[in-house]
C-alpha positions in Angstrom: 90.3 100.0 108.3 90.1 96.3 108.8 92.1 95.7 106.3 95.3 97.4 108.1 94.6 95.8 111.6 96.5 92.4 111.2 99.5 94.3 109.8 99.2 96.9 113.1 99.0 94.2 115.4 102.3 92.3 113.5 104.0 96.0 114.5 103.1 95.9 118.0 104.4 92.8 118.7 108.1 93.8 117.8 110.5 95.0 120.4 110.8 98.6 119.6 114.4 98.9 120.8 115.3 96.6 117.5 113.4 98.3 114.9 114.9 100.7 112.2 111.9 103.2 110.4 112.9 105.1 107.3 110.1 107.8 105.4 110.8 107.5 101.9 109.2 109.5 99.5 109.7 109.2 95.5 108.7 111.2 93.2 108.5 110.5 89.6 107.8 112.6 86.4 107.5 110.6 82.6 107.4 112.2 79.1 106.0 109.7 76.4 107.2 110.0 72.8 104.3 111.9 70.1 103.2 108.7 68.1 101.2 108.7 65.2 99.3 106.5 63.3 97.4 106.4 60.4 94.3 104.2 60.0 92.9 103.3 56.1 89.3 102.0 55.3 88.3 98.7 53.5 88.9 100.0 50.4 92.5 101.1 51.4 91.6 105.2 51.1 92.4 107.7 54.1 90.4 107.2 57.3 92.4 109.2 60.2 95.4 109.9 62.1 95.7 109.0 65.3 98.2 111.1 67.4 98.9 110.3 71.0 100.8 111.9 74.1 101.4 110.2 77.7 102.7 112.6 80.4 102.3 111.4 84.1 103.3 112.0 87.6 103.7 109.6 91.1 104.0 110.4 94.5 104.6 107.2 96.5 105.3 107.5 100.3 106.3 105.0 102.0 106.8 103.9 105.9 109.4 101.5 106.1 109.6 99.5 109.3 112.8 97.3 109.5 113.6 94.2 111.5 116.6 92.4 112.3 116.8 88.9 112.5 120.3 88.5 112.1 123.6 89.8 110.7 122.5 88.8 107.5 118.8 88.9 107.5 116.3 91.7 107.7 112.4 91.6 107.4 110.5 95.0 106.6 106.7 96.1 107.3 106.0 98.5 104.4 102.7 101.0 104.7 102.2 103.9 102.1 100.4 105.7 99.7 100.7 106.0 96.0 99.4 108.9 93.5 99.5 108.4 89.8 98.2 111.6 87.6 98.4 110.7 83.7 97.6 112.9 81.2 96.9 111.0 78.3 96.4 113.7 75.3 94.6 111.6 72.6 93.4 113.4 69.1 92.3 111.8 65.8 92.8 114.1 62.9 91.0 113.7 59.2 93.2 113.9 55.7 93.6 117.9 55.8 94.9 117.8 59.1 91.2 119.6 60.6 90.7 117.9 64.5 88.0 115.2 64.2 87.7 113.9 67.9 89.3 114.9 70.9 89.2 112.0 73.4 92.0 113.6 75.4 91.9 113.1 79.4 93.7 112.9 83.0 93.4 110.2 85.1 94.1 109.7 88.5 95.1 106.5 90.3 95.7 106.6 94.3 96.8 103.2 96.1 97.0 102.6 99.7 99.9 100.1 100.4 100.6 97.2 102.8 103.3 94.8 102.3 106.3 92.8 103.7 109.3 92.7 102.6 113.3 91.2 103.2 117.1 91.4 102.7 119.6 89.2 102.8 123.1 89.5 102.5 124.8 86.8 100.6 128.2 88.0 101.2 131.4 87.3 98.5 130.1 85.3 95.9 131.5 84.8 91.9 134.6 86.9 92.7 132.1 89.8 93.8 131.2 91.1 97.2 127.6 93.1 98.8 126.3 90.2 97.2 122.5 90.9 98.2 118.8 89.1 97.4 115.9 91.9 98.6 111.9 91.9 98.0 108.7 92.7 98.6 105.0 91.4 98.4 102.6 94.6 98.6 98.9 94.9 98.5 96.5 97.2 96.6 93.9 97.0 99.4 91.7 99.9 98.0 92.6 101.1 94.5 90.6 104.2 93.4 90.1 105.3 90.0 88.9 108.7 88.1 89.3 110.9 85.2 89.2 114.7 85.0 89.5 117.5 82.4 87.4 115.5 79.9 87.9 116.7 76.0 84.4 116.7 74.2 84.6 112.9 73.1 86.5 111.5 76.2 85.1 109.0 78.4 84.6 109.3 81.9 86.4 107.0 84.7 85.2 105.8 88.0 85.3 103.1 90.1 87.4 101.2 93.2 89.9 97.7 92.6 92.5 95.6 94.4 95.6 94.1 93.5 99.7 93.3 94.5 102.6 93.8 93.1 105.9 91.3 94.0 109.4 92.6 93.4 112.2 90.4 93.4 116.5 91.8 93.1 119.8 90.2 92.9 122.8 92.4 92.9 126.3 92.6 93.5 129.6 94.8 93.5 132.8 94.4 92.2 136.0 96.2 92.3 137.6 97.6 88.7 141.5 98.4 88.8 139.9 101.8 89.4 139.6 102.0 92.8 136.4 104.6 92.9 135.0 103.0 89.9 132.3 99.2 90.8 130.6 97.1 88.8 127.4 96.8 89.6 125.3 93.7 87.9 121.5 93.0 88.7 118.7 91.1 88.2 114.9 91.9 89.0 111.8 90.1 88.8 108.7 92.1 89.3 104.8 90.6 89.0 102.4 93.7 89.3 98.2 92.6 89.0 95.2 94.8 89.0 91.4 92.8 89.2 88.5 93.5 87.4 86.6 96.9 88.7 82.9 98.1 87.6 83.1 101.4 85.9 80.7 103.5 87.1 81.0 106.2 85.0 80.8 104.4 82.0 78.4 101.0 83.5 80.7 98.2 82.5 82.5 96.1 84.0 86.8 97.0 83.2 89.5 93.9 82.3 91.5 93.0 84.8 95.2 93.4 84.3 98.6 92.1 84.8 102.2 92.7 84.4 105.1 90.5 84.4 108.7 92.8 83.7 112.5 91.1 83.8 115.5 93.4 84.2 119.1 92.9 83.5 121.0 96.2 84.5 125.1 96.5 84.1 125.6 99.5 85.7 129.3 101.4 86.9 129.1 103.4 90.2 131.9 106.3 90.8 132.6 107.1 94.1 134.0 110.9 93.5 135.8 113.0 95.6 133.1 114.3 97.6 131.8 113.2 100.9 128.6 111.3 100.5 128.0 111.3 97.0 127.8 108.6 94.5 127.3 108.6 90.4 125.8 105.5 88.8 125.3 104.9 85.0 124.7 101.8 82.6 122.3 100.3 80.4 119.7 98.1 81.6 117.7 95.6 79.4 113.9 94.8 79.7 111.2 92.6 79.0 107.6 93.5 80.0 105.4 90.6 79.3 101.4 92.6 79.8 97.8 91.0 79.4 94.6 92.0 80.2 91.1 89.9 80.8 88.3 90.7 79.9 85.3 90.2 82.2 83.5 87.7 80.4 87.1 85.6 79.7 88.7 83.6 82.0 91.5 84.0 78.9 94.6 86.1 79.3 95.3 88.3 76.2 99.5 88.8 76.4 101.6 91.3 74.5 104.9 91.4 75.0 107.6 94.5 74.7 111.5 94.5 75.2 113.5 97.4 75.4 117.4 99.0 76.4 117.6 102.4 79.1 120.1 104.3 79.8 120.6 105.5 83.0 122.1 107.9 85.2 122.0 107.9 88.8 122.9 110.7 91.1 122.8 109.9 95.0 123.7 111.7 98.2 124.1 110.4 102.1 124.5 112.7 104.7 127.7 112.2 107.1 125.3 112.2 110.0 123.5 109.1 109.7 119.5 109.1 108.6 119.3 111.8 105.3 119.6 110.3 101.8 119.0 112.2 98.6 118.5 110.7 95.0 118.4 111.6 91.3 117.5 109.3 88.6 117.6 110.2 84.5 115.8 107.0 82.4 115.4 107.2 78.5 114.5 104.3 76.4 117.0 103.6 73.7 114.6 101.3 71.4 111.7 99.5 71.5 107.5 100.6 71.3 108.3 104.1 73.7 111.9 105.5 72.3 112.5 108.0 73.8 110.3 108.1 76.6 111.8 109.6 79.8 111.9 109.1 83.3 113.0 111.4 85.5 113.0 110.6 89.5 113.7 112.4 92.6 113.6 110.9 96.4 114.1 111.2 99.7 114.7 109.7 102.7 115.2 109.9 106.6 116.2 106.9 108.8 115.0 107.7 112.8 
């Protein structure tokens, strides 16, 4: 409870009359590719096949608290919750295709949030206008871990971390001789860290992990012929630079992966002000999860 205190105390202290809240909630639903792999001994003969599944759903909810400072400036007090269910289905097989482990389980993740966050609008800039720069520093103040419906050679999961994740977005509009048809560039920066937590399930101490992913997205919006509604679609690059380190390392082990999405993005605003609705398809075009998809819904209510 200690933890949220400072943050309550930067809340009291602005004039109510000025704030804007929005409760947003998103929820998200991905569907990994089936990969395989096949592993060989020394001696180059058979050893097993590896074949692996991740499906997972997140609920995050968030309280968004905004302040204006000026026309152009806004600072926000964000405070939420975040669920993540994975089910990570995990089997290795032997040459005649009979089951020879089963290390299939589903783990939970739940994350209290606390940040700060800000917009600013940059106006007409490069022949564009909404020019806009927006972030967001949040911390993991009480990250909980676990692991449920165990297959007979899964390992158990248990245990309590911290960590933050820092977001940081450029975009713009521009007209096209279209006149319900924009162009939409933007660029993102996100850093999302996780520290070292004892298992204690298992009795060992877990890596700590980090995560740093770029985005490029050129993206068209369509304004149709319908009050409120809005269809965006594109292809968005990224980079996702990952590492882990291991408790008795101060060493950070990096991997990098680089992929294109395609996206679709399907959004409604009430005429009366405060209701927003949003649909969002992802699929990876290339890269280490082809294929995966992503599909989001949210909602939102300005009071």
């Amino acid at each position: 409870m200690t933890h949220w205190l400072p943050m309550f105390g930067l809340i009291l202290t602005v004039p109510l009359c000025a704030m804007e809240l929005k409760l947003k909630n998103d929820l998200e639903y991905t569907r990994g590719p089936v990969t395989n792999s096949i592993q060989y001994k020394d001696d180059g003969s058979f050893d097993e096949r590896d074949q692996r599944q991740k499906t997972g759903y997140e609920n995050l909810t968030l309280l968004l608290i905004t302040q204006p400072v000026h026309d152009q400036l806004d600072w926000q007090t964000r405070l939420g919750m975040r669920y993540e269910r994975t089910r990570d289905s995990k089997r290795e097989y032997r040459e005649d295709g009979s089951l020879k482990k089963d290390k299939s389980r589903t783990e939970w993740q739940t994350t209290p949030i606390i940040g700060l966050g800000f917009s600013y609008d940059l106006g007409r800039q490069l022949g564009g206008f909404q020019w806009r720069l927006d972030g967001y520093h949040d911390r993991f103040i009480d990250v909980a871990y676990k692991a449920t419906s165990l297959a007979e050679d899964a390992k158990p999961r248990a245990g309590r971390g911290r960590g933050y994740e820092s977001r940081l977005r450029l975009q713009a509009e521009y007209m096209t001789p279209v006149s319900s048809l924009f162009f939409q560039p933007r660029l993102e920066l996100k850093h999302e860290y996780f520290s070292q937590w004892y298992d204690s399930a298992r009795g060992r101490q877990e890596a700590a992990e980090q995560e740093l992913q770029y985005e490029a997205g050129l993206w068209l919006s369509w304004i149709p012929p319908l009050d409120g509604w809005e269809v965006t679609f594109g292809p968005t690059w990224q980079r996702e630079d990952k590492a882990e380190r291991e408790p008795e390392t101060s060493h950070w082990a990096w991997e990098d992966e680089e992929r294109w999405q395609g996206l679709i993005k399907l959004e409604y605003e009430a005429p009366m002000p405060g209701f927003e609705f949003e649909f969002k398809l992802e699929r990876d075009l290339n890269g280490p999860d082809k294929d995966k998809m992503k599909y989001e819904a949210g909602l939102s209510y300005e009071f």
